[in-house]
MIMIVO-153254 format. One record per residue (C-alpha): residue number from 1; residue in three letters; x, y, z. Coordinates in nm, 3 decimals, m for minus. Each point is the difference from the previous one (the first is absolute). Layout:
[NUM; 'ALA'; [X; Y; Z]]
...
This chain:
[1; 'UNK'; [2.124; m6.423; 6.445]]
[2; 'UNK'; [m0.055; 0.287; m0.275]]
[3; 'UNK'; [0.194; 0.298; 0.119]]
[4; 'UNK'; [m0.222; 0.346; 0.032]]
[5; 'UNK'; [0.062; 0.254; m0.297]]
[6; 'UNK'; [0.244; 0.262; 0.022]]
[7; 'UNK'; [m0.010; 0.364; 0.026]]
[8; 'UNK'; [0.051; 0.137; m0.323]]
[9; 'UNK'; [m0.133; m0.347; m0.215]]
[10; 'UNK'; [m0.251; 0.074; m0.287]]
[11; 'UNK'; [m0.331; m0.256; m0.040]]
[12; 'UNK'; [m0.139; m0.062; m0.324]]
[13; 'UNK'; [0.205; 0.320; m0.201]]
[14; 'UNK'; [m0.241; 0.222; 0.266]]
[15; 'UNK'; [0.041; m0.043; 0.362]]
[16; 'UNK'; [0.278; 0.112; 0.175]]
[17; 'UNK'; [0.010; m0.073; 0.313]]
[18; 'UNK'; [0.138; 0.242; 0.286]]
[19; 'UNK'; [m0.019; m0.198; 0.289]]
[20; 'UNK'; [m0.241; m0.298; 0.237]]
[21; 'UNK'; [m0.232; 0.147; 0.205]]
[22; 'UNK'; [m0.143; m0.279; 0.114]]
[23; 'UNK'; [0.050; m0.421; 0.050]]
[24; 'UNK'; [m0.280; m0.250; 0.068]]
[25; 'UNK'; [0.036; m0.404; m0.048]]
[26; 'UNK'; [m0.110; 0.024; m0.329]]
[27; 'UNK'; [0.274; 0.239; m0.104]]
[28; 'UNK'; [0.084; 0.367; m0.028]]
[29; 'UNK'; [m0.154; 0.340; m0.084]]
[30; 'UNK'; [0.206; 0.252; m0.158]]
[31; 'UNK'; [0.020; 0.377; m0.089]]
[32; 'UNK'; [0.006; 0.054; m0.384]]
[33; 'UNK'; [0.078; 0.289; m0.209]]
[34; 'UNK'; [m0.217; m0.057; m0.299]]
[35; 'UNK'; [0.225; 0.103; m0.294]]
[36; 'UNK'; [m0.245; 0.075; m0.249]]
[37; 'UNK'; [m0.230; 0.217; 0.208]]
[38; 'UNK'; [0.270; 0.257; 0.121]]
[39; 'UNK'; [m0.082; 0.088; 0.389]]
[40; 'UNK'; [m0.223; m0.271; 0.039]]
[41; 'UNK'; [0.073; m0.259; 0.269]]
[42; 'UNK'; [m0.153; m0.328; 0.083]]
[43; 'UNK'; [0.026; m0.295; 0.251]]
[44; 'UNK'; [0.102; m0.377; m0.173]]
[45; 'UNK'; [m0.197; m0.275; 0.215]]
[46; 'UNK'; [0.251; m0.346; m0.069]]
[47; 'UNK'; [m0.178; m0.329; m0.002]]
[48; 'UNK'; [0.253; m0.270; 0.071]]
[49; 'UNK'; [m0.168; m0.337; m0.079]]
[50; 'UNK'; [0.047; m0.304; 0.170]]
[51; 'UNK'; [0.330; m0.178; m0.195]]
[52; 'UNK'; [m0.082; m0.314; 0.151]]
[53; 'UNK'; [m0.351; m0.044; m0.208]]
[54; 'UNK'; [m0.004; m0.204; m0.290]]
[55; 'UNK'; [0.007; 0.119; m0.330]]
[56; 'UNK'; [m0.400; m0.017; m0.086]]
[57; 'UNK'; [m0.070; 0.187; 0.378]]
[58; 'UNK'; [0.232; 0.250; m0.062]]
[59; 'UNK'; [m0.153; 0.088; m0.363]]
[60; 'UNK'; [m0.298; 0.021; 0.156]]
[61; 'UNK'; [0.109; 0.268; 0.312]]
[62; 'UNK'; [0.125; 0.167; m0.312]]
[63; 'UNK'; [m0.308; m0.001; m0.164]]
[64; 'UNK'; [m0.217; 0.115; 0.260]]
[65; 'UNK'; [0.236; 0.296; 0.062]]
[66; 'UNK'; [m0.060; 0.108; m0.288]]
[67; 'UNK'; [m0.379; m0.059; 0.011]]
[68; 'UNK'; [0.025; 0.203; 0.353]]
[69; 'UNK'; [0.185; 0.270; m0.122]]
[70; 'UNK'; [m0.221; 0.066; m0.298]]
[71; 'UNK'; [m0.294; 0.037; 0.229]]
[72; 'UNK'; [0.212; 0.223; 0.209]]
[73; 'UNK'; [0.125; 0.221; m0.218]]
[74; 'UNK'; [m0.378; 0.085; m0.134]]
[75; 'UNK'; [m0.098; 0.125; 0.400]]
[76; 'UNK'; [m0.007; 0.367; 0.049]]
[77; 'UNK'; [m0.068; 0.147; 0.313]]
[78; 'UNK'; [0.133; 0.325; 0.189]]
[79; 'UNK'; [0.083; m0.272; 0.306]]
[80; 'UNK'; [0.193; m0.252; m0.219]]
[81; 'UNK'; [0.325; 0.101; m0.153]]
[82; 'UNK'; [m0.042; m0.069; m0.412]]
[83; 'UNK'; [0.150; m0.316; m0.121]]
[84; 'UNK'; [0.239; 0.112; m0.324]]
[85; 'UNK'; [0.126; m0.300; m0.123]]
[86; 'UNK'; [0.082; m0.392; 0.078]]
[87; 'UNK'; [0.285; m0.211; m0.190]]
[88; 'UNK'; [0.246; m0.250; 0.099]]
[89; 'UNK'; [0.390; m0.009; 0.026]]
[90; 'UNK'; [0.111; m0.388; m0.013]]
[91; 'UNK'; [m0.139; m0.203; 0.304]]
[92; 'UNK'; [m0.146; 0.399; 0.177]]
[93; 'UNK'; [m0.338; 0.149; m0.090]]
[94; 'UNK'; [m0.011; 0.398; 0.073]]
[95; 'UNK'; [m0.320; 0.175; 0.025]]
[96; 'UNK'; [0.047; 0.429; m0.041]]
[97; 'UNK'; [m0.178; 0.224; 0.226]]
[98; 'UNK'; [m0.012; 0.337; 0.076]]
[99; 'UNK'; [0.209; 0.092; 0.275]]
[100; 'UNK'; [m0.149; 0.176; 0.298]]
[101; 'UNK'; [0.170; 0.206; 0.198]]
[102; 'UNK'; [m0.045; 0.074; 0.339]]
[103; 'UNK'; [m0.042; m0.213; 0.301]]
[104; 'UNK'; [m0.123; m0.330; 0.071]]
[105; 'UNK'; [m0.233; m0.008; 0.312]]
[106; 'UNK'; [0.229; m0.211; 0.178]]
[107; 'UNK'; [0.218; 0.286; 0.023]]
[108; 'UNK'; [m0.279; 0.223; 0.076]]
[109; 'UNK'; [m0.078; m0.202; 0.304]]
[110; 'UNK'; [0.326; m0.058; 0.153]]
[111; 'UNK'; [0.094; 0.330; m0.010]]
[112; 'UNK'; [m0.352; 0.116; 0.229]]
[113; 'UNK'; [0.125; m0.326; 0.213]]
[114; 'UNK'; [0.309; 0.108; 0.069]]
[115; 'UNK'; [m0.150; 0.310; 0.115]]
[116; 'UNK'; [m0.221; m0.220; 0.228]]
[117; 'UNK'; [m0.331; 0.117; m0.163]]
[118; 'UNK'; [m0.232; m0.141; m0.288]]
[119; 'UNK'; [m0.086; 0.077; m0.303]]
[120; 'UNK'; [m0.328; 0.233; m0.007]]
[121; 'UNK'; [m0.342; m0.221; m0.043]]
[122; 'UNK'; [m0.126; 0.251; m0.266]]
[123; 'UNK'; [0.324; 0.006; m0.200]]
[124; 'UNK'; [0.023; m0.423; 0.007]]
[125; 'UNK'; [m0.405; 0.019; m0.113]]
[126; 'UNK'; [0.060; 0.232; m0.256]]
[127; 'UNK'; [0.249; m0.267; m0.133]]
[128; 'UNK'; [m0.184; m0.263; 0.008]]
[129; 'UNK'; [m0.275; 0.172; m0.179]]
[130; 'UNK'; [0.229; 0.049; m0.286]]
[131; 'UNK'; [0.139; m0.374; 0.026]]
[132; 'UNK'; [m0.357; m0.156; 0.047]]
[133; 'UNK'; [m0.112; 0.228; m0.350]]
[134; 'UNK'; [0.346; m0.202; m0.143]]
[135; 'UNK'; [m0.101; m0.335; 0.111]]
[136; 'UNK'; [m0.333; 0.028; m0.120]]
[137; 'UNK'; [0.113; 0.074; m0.333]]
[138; 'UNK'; [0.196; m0.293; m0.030]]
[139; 'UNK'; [m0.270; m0.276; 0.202]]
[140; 'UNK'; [m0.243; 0.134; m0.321]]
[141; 'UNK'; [0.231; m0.047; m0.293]]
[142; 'UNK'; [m0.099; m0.305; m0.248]]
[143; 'UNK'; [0.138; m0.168; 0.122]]
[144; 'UNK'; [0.036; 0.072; 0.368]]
[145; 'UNK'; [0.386; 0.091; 0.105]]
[146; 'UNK'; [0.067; m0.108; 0.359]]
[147; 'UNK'; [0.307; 0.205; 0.136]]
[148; 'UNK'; [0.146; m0.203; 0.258]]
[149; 'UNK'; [0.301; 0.153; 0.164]]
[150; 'UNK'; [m0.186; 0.397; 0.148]]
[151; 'UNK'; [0.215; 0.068; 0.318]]
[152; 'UNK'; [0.125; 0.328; 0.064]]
[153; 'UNK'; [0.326; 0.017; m0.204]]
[154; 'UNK'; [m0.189; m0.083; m0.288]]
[155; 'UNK'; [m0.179; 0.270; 0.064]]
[156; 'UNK'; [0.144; 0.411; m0.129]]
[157; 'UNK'; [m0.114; 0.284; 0.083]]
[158; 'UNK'; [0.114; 0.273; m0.317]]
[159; 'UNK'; [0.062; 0.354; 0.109]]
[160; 'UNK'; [m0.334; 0.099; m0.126]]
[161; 'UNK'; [m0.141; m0.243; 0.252]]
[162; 'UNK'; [m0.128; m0.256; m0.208]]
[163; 'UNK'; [0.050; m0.376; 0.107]]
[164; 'UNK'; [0.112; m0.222; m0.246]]
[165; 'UNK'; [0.017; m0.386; 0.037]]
[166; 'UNK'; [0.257; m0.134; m0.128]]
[167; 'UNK'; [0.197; m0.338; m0.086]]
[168; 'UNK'; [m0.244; m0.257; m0.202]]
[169; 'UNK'; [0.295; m0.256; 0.103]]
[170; 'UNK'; [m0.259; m0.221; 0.111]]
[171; 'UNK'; [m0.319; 0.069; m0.204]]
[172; 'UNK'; [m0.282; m0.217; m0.083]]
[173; 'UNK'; [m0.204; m0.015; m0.306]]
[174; 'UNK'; [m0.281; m0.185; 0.112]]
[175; 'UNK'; [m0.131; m0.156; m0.338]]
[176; 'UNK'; [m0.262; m0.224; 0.033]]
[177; 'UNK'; [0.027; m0.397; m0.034]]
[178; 'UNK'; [0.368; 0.041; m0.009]]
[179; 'UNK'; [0.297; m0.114; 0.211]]
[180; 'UNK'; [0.228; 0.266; 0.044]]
[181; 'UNK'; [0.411; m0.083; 0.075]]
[182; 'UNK'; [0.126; 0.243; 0.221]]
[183; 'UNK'; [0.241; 0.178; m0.218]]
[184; 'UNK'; [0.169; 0.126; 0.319]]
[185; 'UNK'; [0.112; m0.227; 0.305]]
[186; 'UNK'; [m0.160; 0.136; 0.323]]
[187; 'UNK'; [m0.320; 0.091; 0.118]]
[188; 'UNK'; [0.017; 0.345; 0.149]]
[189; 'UNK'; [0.161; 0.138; 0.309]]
[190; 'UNK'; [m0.100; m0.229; 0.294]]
[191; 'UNK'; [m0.114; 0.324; 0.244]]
[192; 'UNK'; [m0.305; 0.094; m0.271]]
[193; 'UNK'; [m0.082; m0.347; m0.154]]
[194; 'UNK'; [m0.332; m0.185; 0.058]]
[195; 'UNK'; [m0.011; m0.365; 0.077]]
[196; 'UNK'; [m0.144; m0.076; m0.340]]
[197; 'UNK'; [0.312; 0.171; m0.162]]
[198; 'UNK'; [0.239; m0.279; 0.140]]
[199; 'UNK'; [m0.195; m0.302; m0.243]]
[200; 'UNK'; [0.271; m0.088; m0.231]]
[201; 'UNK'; [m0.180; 0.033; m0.320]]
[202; 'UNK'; [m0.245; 0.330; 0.114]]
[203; 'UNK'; [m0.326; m0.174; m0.128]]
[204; 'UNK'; [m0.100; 0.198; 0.344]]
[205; 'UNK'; [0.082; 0.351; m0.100]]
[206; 'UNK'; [m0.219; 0.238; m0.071]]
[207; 'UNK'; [m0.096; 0.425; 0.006]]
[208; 'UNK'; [m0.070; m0.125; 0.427]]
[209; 'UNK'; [0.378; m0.099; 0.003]]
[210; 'UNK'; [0.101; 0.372; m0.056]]
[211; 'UNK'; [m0.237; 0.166; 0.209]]
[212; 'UNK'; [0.162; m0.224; 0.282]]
[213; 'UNK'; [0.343; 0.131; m0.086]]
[214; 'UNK'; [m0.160; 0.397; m0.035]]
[215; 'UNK'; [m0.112; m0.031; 0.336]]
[216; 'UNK'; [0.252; m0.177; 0.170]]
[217; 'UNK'; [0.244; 0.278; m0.161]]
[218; 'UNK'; [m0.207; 0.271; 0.154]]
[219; 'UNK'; [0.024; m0.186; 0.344]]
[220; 'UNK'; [0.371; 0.076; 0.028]]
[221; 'UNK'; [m0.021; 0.315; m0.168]]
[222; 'UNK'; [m0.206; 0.117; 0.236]]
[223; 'UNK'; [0.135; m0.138; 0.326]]
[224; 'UNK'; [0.375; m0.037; m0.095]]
[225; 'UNK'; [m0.032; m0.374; 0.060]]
[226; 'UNK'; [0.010; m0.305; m0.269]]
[227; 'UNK'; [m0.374; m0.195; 0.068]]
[228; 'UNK'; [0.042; m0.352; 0.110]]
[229; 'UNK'; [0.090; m0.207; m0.293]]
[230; 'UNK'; [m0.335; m0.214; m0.104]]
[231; 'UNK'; [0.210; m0.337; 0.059]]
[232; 'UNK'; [m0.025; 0.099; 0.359]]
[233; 'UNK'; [m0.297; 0.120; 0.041]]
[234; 'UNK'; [m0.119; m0.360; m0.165]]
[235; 'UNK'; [0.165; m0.137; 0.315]]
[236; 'UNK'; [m0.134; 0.263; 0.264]]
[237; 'UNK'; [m0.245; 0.256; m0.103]]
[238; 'UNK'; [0.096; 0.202; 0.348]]
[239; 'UNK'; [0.350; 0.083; m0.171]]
[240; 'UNK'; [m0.172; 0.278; m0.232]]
[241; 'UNK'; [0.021; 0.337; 0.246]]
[242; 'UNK'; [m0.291; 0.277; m0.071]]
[243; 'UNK'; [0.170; 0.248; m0.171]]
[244; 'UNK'; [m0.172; 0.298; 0.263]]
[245; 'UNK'; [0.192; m0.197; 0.268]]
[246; 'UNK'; [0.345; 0.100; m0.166]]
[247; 'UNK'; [m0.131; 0.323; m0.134]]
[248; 'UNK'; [m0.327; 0.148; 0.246]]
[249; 'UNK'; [m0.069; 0.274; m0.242]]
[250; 'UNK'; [m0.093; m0.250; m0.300]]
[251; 'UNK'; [m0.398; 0.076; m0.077]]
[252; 'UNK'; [m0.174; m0.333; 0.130]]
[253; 'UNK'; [m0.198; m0.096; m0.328]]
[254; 'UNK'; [0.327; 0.090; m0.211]]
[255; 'UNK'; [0.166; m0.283; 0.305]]
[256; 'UNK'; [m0.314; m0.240; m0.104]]
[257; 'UNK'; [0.032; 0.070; m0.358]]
[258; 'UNK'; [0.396; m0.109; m0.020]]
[259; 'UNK'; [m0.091; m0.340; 0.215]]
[260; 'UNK'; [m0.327; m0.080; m0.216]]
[261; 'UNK'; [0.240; m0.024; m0.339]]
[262; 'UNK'; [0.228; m0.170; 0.251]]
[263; 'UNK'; [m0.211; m0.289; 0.001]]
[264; 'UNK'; [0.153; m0.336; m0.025]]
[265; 'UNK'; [m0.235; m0.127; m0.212]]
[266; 'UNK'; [m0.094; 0.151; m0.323]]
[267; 'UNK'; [m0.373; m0.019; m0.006]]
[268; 'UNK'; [0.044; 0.220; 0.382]]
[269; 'UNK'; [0.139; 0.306; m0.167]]
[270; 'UNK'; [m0.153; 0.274; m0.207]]
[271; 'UNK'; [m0.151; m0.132; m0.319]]
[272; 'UNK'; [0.228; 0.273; m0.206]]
[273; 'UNK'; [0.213; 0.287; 0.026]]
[274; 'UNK'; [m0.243; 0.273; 0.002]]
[275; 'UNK'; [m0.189; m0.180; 0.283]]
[276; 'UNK'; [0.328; 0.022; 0.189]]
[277; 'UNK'; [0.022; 0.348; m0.111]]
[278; 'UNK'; [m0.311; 0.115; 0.140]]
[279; 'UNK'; [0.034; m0.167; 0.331]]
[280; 'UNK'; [0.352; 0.209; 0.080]]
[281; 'UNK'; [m0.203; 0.275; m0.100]]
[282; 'UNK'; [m0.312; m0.056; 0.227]]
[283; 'UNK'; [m0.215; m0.043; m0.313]]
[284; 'UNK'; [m0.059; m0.372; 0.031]]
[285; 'UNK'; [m0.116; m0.223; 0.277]]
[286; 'UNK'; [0.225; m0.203; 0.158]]
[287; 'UNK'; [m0.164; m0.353; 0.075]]
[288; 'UNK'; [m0.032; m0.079; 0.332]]
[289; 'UNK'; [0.249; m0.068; 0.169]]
[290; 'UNK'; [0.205; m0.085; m0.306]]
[291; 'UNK'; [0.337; 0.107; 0.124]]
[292; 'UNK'; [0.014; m0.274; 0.241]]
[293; 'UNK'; [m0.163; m0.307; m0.164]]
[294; 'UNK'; [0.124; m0.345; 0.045]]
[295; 'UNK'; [0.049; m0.168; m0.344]]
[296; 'UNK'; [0.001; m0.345; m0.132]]
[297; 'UNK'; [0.376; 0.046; m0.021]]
[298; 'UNK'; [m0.011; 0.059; 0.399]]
[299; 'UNK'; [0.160; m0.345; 0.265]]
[300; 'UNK'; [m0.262; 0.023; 0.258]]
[301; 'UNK'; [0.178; 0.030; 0.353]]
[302; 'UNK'; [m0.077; m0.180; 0.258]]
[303; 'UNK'; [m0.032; 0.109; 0.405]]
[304; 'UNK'; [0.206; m0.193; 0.240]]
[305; 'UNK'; [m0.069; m0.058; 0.376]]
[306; 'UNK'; [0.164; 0.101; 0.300]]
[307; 'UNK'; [0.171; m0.308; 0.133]]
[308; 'UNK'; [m0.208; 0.012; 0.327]]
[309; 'UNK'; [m0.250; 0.006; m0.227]]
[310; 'UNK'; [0.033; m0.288; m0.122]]
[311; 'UNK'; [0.119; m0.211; 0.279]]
[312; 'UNK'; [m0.348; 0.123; 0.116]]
[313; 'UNK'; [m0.206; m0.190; m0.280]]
[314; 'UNK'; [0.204; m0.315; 0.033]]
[315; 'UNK'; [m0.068; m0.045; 0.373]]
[316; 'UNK'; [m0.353; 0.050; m0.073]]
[317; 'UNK'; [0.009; m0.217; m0.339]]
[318; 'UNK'; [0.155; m0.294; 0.216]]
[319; 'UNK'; [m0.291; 0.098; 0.295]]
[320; 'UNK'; [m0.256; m0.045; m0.243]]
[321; 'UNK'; [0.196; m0.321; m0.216]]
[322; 'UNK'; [m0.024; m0.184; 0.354]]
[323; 'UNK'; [m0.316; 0.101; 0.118]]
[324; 'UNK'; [m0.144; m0.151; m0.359]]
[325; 'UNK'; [0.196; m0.326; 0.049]]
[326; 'UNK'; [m0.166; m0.049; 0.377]]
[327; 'UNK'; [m0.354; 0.062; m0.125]]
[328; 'UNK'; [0.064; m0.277; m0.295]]
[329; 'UNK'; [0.128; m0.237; 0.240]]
């Protein structure tokens, strides 16, 4: 296995890196001094391709990292962190981002949970109006850019108080009539992932994808408790807990708002971000009864009798078996 870069260690005559701030299964993201900008610092996102794919695949992964990052690199948006640059260092691709300080909202929400309180509703809604303005942005680029991974580490709060989302480890390019290799293995963090996400070649995923993730990240951050993973849910729908159960003083349509894009199914949750938007805001009407629809992805259950019960019906089903026979006879 590839060993991660050293402290010190210059990419491409430019980069030098000071040190990893971060690992995923797809490979490492550093801290870089950027040599020829003096004072400027950005963050290196490492790709680390599959070695075991044949030579044509992994020309391919290749090529559409470079076809991603290209698209990438043109987004601008005061929520997005500004893509700088993309190359490759023998079998690594790197793309170069602007680093953003300040905390990740993880840390923001362990820190009120350790003080055995929550987060304020109005500070997590102003987020997610900022994040929802982000993600709409990218669901109407041409073409559409699906991000995939939203949770609340990838998500940084500047000292200015703007969010920024950050790592496009996993991004989509959804471009029509196309299959599309997943450049990186994995398909998002299991807490915030749809069902639809988990289909090995993501013919599934779409802009409804990431508005499951958004609101399944705004479940924990608001009640300090990870939402039952969909996988589960697909098994029992009674494992998902209403958020104002954990946390009382959650508004009730922000509650039904967060289960709506929870949905299961895709075609149950909001048709697009802003609609999701909206209805945390009280601007958009919820439909009935949304939150707690049974999908097509749903096992029915099935009621089982008391055992008295049932001795009861086969006493009378062997009454009535006999008295049949007689009147035959």
């Amino acid at each position: 296995m590839p060993q991660p870069l050293k402290n010190g260690e210059i990419l491409r005559d430019r980069y030098k890196i000071r040190e990893q701030i971060g690992q995923g299964g797809t490979g490492s993201i550093y801290l870089a001094d950027d040599i020829r900008l003096e004072g400027r610092l950005c963050a290196l996102k490492e790709v680390e391709h599959n070695q075991a794919l044949p030579i044509e695949v992994f020309k391919q992964a290749r090529e559409q990292f470079f076809r991603e990052a290209s698209v990438l690199a043109r987004l601008d948006h005061p929520n997005l962190p500004k893509v700088s640059d993309f190359f490759s260092d023998g079998p690594r691709d790197y793309l170069v981002m602007d680093y953003v300080p300040g905390k990740d909202l993880r840390e923001r929400m362990l820190e009120v949970r350790r003080d055995k309180t929550f987060l304020s509703e109005n500070e997590v809604i102003r987020w997610a109006v900022q994040i929802a303005d982000a993600l709409n942005y990218l669901h109407h680029q041409e073409p559409s850019i699906i991000h995939r991974d939203i949770k609340p580490s990838n998500l940084k709060i500047t000292p200015s108080g703007v969010i920024k989302l950050v790592d496009f480890g996993l991004v989509k390019i959804l471009a029509p009539n196309e299959v599309t290799i997943t450049i990186i293995q994995g398909q998002g963090t299991a807490l915030y992932t749809p069902l639809e996400q988990y289909g090995g070649d993501d013919t599934h995923t779409e802009a409804r994808a990431d508005i499951f993730s958004f609101a399944a990240t705004l479940y924990h951050l608001l009640t300090n408790e990870p939402p039952a993973e969909a996988r589960k849910r697909f098994l029992d729908t009674r494992s998902l807990t209403r958020p104002r159960e954990i946390n009382p003083r959650i508004s009730s349509h922000v509650e039904r708002a967060i289960l709506w894009a929870m949905s299961l199914h895709p075609d149950d949750r909001p048709n697009n971000v802003i609609e999701f938007r909206d209805a945390l805001l009280g601007k958009h009407e919820i439909p009935e009864r949304a939150d707690l629809k049974q999908t097509s992805f749903d096992i029915p259950t099935f009621s089982i009798f008391p055992e008295e019960q049932i001795a009861g019906y086969t006493v009378l089903g062997l009454f009535l078996l006999g008295l049949i026979t007689t009147l035959l006879r």
